[in-house]
N, C-alpha and C positions, 0 to 999 in steps of 0.2 A: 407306760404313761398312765401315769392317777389323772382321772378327772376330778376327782377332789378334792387335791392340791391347785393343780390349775385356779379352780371356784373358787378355794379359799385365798387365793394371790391374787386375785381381782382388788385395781385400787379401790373400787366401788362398794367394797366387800361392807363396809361396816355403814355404809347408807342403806345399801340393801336388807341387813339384819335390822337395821333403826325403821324399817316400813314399817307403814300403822298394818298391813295385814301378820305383822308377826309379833304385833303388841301381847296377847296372849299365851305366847309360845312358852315354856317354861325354857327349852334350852335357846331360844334368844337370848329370853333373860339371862339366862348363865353369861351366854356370851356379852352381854350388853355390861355385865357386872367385871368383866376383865378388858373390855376396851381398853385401857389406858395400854396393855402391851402391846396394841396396834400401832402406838408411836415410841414407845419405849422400849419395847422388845419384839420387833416384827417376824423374828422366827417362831417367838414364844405363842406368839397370839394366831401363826397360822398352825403348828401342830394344836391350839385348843379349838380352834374352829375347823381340821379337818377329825379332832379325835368326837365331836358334836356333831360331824356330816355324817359320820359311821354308825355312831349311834342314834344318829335320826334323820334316816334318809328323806323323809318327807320336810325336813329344815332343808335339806340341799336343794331339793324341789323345789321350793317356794322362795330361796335366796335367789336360786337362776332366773326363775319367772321375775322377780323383783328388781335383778338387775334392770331390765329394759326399763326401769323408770330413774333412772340414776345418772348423775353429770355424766358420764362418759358414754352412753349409748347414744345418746339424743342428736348431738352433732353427726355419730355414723347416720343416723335415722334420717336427719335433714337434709344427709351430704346424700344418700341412696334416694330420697324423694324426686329432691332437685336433679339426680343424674335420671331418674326415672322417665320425668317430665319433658327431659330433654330427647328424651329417646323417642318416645311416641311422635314429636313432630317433626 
């Protein structure tokens, strides 16, 4: 099992590289510069975003940390609140 396959197959993948904390990044940018194979060639675009996780592990870092602000954590986040909330009383 690659965990960095996984990270790169997240649908949230290319909102997490578009965070303002990775405006600077030089290989965001790289990757930011080949988005378009996110919807045009989905295999192409996760081998260049997992060959970018390898060569900068501190990009995989900060994409994972990034997910949790992204469409699809936020409903887990609200759905594990609200079950929370119910539990205590």
């Amino acid at each position: 099992m690659d965990y960095l396959v996984e990270l790169a197959r997240r649908p949230d993948l290319l909102e997490a590289i578009k965070h303002k904390s990775l405006d600077s990044s030089d290989p965001a940018k790289s990757l930011l510069g080949v988005a378009f194979l996110a919807t045009e060639y989905p295999n192409a675009w996760i081998v260049e975003v997992v060959h970018q996780f390898y060569a900068h592990p501190e990009l995989a870092s900060q994409v994972w940390v990034n997910l949790r602000y992204c469409a699809t954590f936020r409903p887990q986040l609200a759905k594990y609140e609200v079950d929370k909330d119910l539990r205590v009383e």
